[in-house]
C-alpha positions, 0 to 999 in steps of 0.5 A, spaced: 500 500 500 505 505 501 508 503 494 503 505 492 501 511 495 509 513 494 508 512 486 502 517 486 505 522 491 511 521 485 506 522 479 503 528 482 509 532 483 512 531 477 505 533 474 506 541 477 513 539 477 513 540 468 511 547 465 505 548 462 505 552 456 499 555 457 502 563 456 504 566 448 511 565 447 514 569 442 521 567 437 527 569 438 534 570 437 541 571 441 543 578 438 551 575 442 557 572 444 557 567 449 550 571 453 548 567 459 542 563 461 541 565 469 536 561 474 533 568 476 533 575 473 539 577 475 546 577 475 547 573 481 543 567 480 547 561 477 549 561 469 545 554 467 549 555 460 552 560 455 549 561 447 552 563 441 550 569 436 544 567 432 541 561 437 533 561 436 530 561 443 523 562 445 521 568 450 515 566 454 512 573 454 514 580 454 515 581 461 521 585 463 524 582 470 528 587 474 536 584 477 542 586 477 547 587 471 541 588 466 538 595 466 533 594 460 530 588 464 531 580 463 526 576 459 523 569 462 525 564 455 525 557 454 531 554 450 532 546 449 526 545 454 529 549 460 526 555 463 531 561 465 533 567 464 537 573 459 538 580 459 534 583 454 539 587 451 542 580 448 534 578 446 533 579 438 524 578 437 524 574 430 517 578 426 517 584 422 517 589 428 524 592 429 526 596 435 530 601 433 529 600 425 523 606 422 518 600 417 514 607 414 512 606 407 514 612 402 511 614 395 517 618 392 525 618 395 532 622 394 536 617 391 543 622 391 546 625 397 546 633 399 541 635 394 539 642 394 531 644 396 530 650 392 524 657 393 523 656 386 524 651 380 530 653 379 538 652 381 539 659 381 532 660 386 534 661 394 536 655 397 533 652 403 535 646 405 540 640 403 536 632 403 541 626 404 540 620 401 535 616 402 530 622 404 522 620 404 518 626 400 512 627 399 511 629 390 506 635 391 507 637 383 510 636 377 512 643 374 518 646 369 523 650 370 529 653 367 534 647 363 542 647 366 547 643 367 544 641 375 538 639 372 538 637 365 531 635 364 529 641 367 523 638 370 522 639 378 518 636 382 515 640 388 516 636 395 514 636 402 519 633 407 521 633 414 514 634 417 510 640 413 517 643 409 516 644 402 520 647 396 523 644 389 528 639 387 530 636 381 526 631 379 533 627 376 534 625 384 527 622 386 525 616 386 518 615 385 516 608 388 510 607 383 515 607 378 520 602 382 513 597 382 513 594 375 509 587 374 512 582 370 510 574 370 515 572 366 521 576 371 517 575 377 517 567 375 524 567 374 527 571 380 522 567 385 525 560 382 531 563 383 531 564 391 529 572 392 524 574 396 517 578 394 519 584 397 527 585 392 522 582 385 519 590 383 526 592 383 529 587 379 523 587 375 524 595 373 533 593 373 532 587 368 526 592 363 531 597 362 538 592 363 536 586 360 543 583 360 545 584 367 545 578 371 542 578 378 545 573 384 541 572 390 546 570 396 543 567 403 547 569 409 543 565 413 542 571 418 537 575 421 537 582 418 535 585 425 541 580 428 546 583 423 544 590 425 545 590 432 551 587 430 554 593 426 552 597 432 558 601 433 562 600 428 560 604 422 561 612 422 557 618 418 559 625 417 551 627 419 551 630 426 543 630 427 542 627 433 537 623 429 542 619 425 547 618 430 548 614 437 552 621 440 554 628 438 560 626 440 565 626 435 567 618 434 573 620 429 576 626 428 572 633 428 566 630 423 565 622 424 559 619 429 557 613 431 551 612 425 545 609 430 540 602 429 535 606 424 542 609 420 545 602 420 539 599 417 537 603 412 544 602 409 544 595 410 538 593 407 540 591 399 533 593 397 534 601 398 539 600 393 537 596 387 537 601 383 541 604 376 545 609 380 546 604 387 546 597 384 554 597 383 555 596 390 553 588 389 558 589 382 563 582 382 570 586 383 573 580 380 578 582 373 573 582 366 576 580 360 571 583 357 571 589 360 579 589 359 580 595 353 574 599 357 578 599 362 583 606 360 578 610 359 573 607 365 578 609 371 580 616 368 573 617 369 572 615 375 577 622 377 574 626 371 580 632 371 583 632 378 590 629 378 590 622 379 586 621 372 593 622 368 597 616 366 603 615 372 597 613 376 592 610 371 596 605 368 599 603 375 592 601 377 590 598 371 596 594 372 595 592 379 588 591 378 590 585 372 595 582 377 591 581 383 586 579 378 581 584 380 577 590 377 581 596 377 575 600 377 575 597 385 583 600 386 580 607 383 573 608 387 578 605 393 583 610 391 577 617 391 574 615 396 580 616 401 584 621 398 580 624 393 580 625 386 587 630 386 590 625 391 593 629 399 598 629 404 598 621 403 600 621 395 604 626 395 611 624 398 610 629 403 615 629 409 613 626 417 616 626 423 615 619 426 618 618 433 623 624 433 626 622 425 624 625 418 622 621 413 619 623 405 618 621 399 613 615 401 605 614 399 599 611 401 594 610 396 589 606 400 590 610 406 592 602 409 593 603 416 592 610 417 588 612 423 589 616 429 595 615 434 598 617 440 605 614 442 609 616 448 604 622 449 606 623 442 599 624 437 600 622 430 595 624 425 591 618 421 595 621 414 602 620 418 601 614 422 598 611 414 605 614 411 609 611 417 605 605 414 607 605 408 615 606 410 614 600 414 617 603 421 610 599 422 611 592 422 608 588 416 611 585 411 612 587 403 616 593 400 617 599 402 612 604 398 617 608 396 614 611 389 607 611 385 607 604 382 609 599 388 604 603 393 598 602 388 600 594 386 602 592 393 595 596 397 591 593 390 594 587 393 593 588 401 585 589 397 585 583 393 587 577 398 585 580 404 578 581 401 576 580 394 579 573 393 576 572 400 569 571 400 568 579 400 568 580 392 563 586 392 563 593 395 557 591 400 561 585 403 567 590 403 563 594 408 559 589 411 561 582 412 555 579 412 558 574 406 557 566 407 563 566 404 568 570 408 573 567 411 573 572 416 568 571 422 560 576 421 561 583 422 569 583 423 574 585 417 570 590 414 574 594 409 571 601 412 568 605 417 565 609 413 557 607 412 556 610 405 562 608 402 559 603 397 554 608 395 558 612 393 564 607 390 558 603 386 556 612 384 562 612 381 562 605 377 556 607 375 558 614 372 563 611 370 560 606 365 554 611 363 560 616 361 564 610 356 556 607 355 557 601 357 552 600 362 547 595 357 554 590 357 553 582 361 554 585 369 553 580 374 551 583 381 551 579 387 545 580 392 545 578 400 539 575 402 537 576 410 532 572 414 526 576 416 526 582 413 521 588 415 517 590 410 521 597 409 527 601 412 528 609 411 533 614 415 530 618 420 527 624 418 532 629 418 528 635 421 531 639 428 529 633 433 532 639 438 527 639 445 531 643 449 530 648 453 535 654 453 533 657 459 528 657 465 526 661 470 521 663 475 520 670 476 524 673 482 524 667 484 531 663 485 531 655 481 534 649 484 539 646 481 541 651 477 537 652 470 541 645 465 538 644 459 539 635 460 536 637 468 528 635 468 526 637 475 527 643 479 525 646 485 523 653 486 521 657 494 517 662 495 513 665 501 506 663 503 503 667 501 504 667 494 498 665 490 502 666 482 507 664 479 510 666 472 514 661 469 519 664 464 522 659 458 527 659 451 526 654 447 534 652 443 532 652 437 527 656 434 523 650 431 521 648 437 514 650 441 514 650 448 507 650 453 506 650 460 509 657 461 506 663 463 502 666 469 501 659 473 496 658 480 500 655 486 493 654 491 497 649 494 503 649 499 507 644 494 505 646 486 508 641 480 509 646 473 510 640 467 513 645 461 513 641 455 517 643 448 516 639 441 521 639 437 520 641 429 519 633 427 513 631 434 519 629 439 517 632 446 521 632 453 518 634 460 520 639 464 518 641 472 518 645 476 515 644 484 514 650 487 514 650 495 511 654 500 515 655 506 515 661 511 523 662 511 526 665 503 533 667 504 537 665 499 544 663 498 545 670 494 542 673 500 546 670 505 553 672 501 550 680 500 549 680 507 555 679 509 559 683 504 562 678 499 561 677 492 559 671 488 564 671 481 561 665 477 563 659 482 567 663 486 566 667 492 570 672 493 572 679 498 573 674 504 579 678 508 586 674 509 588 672 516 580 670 517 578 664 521 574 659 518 570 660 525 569 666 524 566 665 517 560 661 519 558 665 524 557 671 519 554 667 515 550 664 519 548 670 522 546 672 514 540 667 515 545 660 512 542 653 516 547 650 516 555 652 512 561 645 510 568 647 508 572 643 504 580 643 503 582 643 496 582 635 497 575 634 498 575 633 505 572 637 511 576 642 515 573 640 523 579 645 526 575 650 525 581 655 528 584 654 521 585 660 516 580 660 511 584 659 504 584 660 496 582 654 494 578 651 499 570 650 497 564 653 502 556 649 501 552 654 503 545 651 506 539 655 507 531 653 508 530 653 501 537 652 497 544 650 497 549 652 492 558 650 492 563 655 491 571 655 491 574 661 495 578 666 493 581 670 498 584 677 496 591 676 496 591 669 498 594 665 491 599 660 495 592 658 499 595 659 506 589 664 507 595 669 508 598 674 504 606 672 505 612 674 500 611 667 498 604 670 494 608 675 492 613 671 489 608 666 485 605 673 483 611 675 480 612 669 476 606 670 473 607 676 470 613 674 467 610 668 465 614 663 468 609 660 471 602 661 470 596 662 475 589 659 474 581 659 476 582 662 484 589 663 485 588 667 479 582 671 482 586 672 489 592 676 484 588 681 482 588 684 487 586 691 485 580 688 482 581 690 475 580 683 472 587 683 469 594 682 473 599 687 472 604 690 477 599 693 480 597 689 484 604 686 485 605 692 488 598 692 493 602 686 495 608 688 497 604 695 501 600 690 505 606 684 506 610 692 509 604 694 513 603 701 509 597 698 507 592 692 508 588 688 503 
């Protein structure tokens, strides 16, 4: 009977023991390396095991769980039929949504870069803006305008874009998706059976109708395509400082380089933004054409037009480089234009350099191989003289030296064809983005550039090249990546002002806390009890912004929250407030420093007589109306001896009911900090005149004695009177 009993107990556990699936679960993928599945949401909990990129996993729901080590949340999933958990931030959801990734549909879209919107329908009228690439617009009209070389059909559409802007663009830069959208069986047939999903077929279809030899080759990754986004993240570089386009207005590179964000990298990455006529080049196979072979002379001068590099000490070393590394020379001279420019720069030119102290000259870089910023021994080195170090080989490496113009292009045309070409990465596209199954590299690593609309501009340049010889009907073939799970459309940011900022803040007579910031959200203001309104002052950053909240506000309560809200130009809205309290004591900071006859200078107090006693400063101070008063030294801690002498440099907090506010001490005379004016100020002093040794901030303050904002001798003088006795500071 007890066996019995035991194997129904044994039976019932196990039953609540088993998960029951009862909840919607959502598919996923791991976004990267070696991410851990925890017991908990946190990471404290024990790692059950590791996945790799790509693993498919299923999230339970899309709960967020708070823990330690993950500030976005982590998800409850189940892999191999064990539950756990994963920080979200390593959680890729498999369906047609996109964090990050912009899936609006367009009507009509620029297909250049930096294409003027004029007031009129002509290139002479006012300009009004500049669109990027790939910019979403609206066609209001079709109209005529005056034929040139800038618009050479001399007709011009008039646009809306970025929001509620209008103005005229050349009709030869947009794009009108119903013309992209052509329907053929036949072709729709053939490209189907040939592995292209439906969304890439209207433009092949529209490609194919007009270039009926060129030969179009899907190629699977076998990646995700919001996967192989995230894992570009960091690693592509723009020069658009809109907020909008990039990850932070810091620079990442040099003074005009930022971190493009997911919705840039997307756009860039999605193969069907570029399946047209001018763009497709970037999926051309950079393999050496026999055909092409007699095209080619004319085809690379083409490529520079007339600046330098198109005459034929340059040319012909491509042409060659290009035959005996068995790659297009079309490659080696976009390659070359695109980082030196159609006349060449400091790198092609056998400039002189200094690398570690010596003087070198006469060497060339023509691919800018290896050159990028650095600092050795303290010492900067730019990208062109670290590049030319490179090229003389004071940087380990193997080859020759380049030393003149043919060797510098065959061995960086060598660099180009073994490391990428002939490496699984034999187009543009996977150059940038190594997303190519043939790549003996791993994905998202060895890619040729930063430079996220590099291949758009090569694959411009080969296309302008070919329509000038007019051989753009000859037998192409284009290489088309193929990703996983695509959306239905990816487009730039709109490119309006996407500025919230406020410029300033400020209730009217009254004292903000903490100081106005335009990245601080919350304030705090005091007035009297009696108070029954407020005015609230703002300034918007930019003038496209509107702001509401402002005004003559009621506070009937003793603790009134203020909501200032500014939308930017393109809808975007941030959140100011503002808590006005009621309190019965309103002596402010300011008030305590006037009643004691010092001055406030920015940060600085100052008018504190030498020889005072930090005792004797709280006392006034507090007698001024302060709660409550904390000194520091200049090394951040607390002064107790409340006999020490007040000094240049030290840091007062002043507290009262209301407010508290910092500053640095600048005691008149006092620039060694001792609190006393000795011949040792005096000395520092004179050393700064003759600028042997400079003052700064509140030393600096403390020397200008006489209170004419400048150091002279003057107030060498006022020293050297007070140190005497003839007369005190």
């Amino acid at each position: 009977m007890k066996k019995n009993i035991t194997i129904i107990l044994i039976f019932v556990l196990s039953f609540f023991l088993v998960p029951l699936n009862i909840y919607a679960s959502y598919d996923a993928m791991i976004s990267a390396s070696a991410v851990r599945v925890r017991e908990g949401a946190g990471t404290g909990y024990k790692a059950l095991y590791s996945l790799s990129p790509n693993t498919p996993i299923t999230v339970v729901d899309k709960t967020k769980y708070t823990g330690t080590g993950c500030s976005k949340g982590w998800y409850k999933v189940i892999y191999d039929k064990k539950e756990g958990y994963v920080c979200s931030s390593y959680i890729t959801f498999i369906d047609n949504t996109f964090e990050g990734i912009n899936v609006i549909d367009y009507t009509a879209r620029v297909h250049s870069n930096n294409v003027s919107v004029r007031k009129t329908a002509s290139t002479s009228a006012t300009k009004l803006d500049t669109l990027t690439l790939g910019t979403n617009v609206t066609i209001l009209s079709e109209v005529s305008g005056t034929k040139n070389d800038d618009c050479s059909t001399g007709k011009w559409y008039n646009i809306r874009y970025n929001g509620n802007a209008t103005g005229y663009m050349c009709k030869n830069y947009i794009t009108k998706k119903e013309d992209i959208v052509l329907e053929n069986e036949d072709y729709t047939k053939m490209y189907k059976e040939l592995g292209f999903p439906d969304s890439y077929i209207p433009y092949l279809n529209y490609l194919h109708q007009k270039y009926p030899n060129w030969q179009f080759i899907p190629k699977q990754t076998g990646l995700s395509f919001a996967v192989a986004v995230d894992s570009e993240e960091g690693k592509n570089y723009i020069q658009n400082s809109n907020p909008s386009f990039i990850t932070s207005t810091k620079p990442a590179e040099g003074s005009s380089w930022y971190k493009a964000n997911s919705q840039v990298i997307a756009f860039y990455m999605d193969p069907r933004n570029w399946l047209t006529e001018e763009r497709i080049f970037m999926f051309e196979k950079q393999d050496y054409s026999t055909a092409l072979e007699s095209q080619y002379p004319t085809l690379v001068k083409a490529i520079f037009g007339s600046g330098k590099l198109g005459g034929d000490e340059y040319t012909i070393p491509m042409i060659n480089a290009g035959k005996a590394n068995r790659i297009s020379p079309l490659l080696i001279a976009t390659r070359i234009r695109l980082e030196v420019g159609p006349n060449g720069s400091d790198s092609t030119n056998g400039v002189e350099f200094t690398w570690k102290g010596q003087k070198y000259k006469g060497y060339y870089n023509f691919f800018n191989i290896g050159a990028y910023e650095v600092t050795i021994d303290g010492v900067e080195y730019s990208s062109i003289v670290r590049g030319l170090a490179y090229a003389a080989k004071l940087i380990n490496r193997e080859g020759n030296v380049w030393d003149n113009i043919e060797t510098a292009i065959k061995e960086g045309s060598s660099f180009l064809a073994n490391g990428y070409v002939n490496n699984g990465q034999g187009t543009l596209y996977y150059q940038k983005f190594n997303v190519s199954p043939d790549s003996e590299s791993d994905p998202y690593t060895h890619q040729y550039m930063t430079n996220i609309q590099a291949p758009a501009t090569e694959g411009n340049q080969t296309y302008n090249s070919y329509k000038k010889v007019g051989i753009l009907n000859e037998s192409l073939i284009f290489e088309i990546p193929i990703y996983n799970n695509m959306p239905s459309y990816t487009s730039l940011p709109n490119s309006g002002d996407v500025n919230n900022d406020l410029k300033a803040l400020q209730v009217k007579d009254y004292t903000l806390s903490p100081t106005f910031d335009k990245d601080v959200l919350s304030y705090e203001v005091y007035v009297p009890t009696s108070t029954t309104k407020v005015t609230v002052e703002a300034i918007t950053d930019s003038t496209l912004a509107t702001i509401s909240g402002i005004g003559e506000i009621e506070v009937p309560d003793l603790e009134n929250t203020v909501t200032i809200t500014v939308k930017s130009q393109v809808g975007e809205e941030k959140k100011y407030q503002v808590t006005i309290k009621k309190v019965d004591d309103t002596t402010t900071v300011q008030d305590v420093i006037t009643s004691s006859s010092m001055l406030i200078n920015n940060n600085y107090i100052t008018e504190i007589k030498n020889n005072t006693k930090i005792e004797t400063l709280k006392n006034n101070l507090i007698k001024a109306g302060a709660k409550s008063i904390i000194i520091k030294d200049i090394n951040g801690k607390d002064i107790e001896n409340t006999s020490t002498l007040v000094g240049t440099g030290q840091t007062i907090t002043i507290n009262t009911a209301i407010e508290t506010q910092t500053f640095t001490i600048s005691v008149n005379g006092d620039t060694s900090g001792d609190g006393l004016v000795t011949i040792l100020d005096l000395l520092e002093v004179q050393k700064h005149i003759k600028k042997a040794e400079i003052l700064k901030n509140a030393n600096l303050l403390s020397a200008d004695t006489s209170g004419d904002n400048k150091v002279t001798i003057l107030d060498l003088l006022e020293i050297v009177q007070h140190i005497k006795k003839y007369k005190l500071l």
